[in-house]
C-alpha positions in Angstrom: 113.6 75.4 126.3 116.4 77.5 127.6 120.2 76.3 127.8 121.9 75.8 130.8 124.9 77.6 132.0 128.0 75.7 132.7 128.9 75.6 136.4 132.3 76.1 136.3 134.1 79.0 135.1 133.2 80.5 131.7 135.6 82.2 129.0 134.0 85.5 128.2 133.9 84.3 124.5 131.1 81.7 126.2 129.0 84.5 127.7 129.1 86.4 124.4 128.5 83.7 122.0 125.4 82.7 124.1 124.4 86.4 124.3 124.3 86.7 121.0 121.9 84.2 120.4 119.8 85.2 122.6 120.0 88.7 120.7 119.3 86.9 117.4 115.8 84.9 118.9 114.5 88.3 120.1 115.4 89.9 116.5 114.1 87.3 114.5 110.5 87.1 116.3 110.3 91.0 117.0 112.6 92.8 114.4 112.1 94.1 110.9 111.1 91.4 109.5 109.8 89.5 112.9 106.3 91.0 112.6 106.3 90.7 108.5 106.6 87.0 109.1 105.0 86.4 111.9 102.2 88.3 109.5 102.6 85.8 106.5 102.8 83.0 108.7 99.4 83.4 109.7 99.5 85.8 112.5 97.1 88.4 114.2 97.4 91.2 111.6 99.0 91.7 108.3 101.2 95.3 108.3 100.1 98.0 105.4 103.1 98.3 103.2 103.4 101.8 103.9 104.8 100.2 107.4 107.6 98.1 106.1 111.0 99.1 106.7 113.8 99.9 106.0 114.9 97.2 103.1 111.7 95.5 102.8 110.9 97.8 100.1 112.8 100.1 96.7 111.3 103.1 95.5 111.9 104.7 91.9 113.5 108.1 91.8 111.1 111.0 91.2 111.2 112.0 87.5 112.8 115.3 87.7 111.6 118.1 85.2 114.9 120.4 83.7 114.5 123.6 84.4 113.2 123.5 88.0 115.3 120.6 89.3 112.2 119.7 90.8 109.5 116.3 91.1 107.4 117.0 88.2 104.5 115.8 89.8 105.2 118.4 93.3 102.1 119.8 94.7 101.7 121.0 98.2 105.4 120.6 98.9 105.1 117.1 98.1 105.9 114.9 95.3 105.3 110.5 95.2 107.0 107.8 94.2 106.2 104.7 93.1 107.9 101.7 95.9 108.3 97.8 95.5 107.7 95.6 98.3 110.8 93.3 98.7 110.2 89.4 97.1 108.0 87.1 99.5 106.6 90.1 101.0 103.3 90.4 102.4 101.0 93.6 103.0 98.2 95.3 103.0 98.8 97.6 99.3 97.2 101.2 98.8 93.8 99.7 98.2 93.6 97.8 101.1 94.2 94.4 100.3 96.6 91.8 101.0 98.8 91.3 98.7 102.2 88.5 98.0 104.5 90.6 96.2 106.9 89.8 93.8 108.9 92.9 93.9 107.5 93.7 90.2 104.0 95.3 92.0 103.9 98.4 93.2 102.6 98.1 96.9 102.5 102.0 98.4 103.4 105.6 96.9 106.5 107.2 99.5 105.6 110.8 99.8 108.8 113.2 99.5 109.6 117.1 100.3 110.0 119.2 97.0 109.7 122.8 96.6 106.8 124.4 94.5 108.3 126.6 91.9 105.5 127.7 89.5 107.6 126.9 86.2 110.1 129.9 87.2 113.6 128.4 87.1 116.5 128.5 88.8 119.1 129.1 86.5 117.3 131.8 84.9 116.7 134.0 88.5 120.8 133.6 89.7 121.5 135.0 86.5 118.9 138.0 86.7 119.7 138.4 90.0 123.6 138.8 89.3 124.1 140.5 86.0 120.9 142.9 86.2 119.7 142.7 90.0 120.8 146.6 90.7 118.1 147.2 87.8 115.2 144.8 89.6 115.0 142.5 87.2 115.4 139.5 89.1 112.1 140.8 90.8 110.5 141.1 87.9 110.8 138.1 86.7 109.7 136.7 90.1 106.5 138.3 89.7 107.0 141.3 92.1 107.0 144.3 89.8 106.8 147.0 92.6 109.6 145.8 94.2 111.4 145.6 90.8 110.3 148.7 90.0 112.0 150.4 93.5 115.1 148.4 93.2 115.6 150.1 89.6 114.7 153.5 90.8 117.4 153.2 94.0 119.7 151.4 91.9 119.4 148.0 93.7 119.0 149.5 97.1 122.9 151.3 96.4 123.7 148.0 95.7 123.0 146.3 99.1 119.5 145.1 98.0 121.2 143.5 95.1 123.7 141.7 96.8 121.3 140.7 99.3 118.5 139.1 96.7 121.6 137.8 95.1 123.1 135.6 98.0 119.3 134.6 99.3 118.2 133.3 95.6 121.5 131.3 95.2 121.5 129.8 98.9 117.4 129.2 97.4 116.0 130.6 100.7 114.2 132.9 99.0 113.8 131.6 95.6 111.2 128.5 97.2 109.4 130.8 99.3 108.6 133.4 96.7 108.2 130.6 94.0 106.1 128.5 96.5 103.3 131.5 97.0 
């Protein structure tokens, strides 16, 4: 049943007050959490809970292993975590069923970017690649012992070769793409 307009004149705080509820019935029945309830209340289909949004669900930070800043689970440039569907939440979980969560279960794993570094660490390659980068060392230790071997024999490329691997594996441009092979 819709509300009337008044026929005389209206203040524009009128207009906006009655906007806004408009604005709030179409959120409520098609927003975030319009289709979650529309869901538990019986509707046509229950969402997965890899759909939910924004603040329907928390997810765990990634443990993170010391010496390569890194997920340690990271394969393939991609690392999971573990997420919580929100209290009085219902969806579909990783197995396929539908599930009332508590926000204790685990309902979905959120897949994230990472960078594959092969157990070489950061720390370790700056510091090759500052103190002893005119001698190759840095690509050495990267597993590229040609290259090591001609940046020793030039001394670093007269320098510019080291200064050049230098600024690349601090900005980590090309310490994930070497690591990552």
């Amino acid at each position: 049943m819709a509300a009337a307009w008044p026929s005389g004149p209206v203040s524009p705080e009128a207009v906006a007050a009655h906007l806004l509820g408009v604005l709030w019935l179409v959120a409520a029945n098609t927003g975030p959490w319009g289709a979650v309830a529309t869901a538990a209340a019986g509707g046509d289909e229950t969402l997965k809970c890899e759909d939910l949004k924004v603040g329907q669900y928390i997810c765990k930070d990634p443990k993170i292993n010391d010496a390569t800043q890194e997920p340690v689970n990271c394969t393939n440039y991609t690392a999971h975590v573990s997420c919580f569907p929100a209290p009085n939440i219902t969806c579909k979980d990783f197995s396929g069923n539908e599930t009332h969560f508590t926000g204790n279960e685990v309902g979905f794993h959120k897949p994230i970017s990472c960078r594959n570094v092969n157990g070489y660490s950061y720390k370790v390659a700056v510091a090759l690649s500052l103190f002893l980068g005119w001698l190759g060392a840095d690509r050495f230790y990267l597993g590229y012992p040609a290259l090591g071997l001609l940046k020793f024999c030039t001394v670093g490329f007269c320098g510019i070769g080291s200064l050049i691997d230098f600024i690349l594996i601090s900005m980590q441009y090309f310490y994930s793409s070497i690591l990552s092979a």
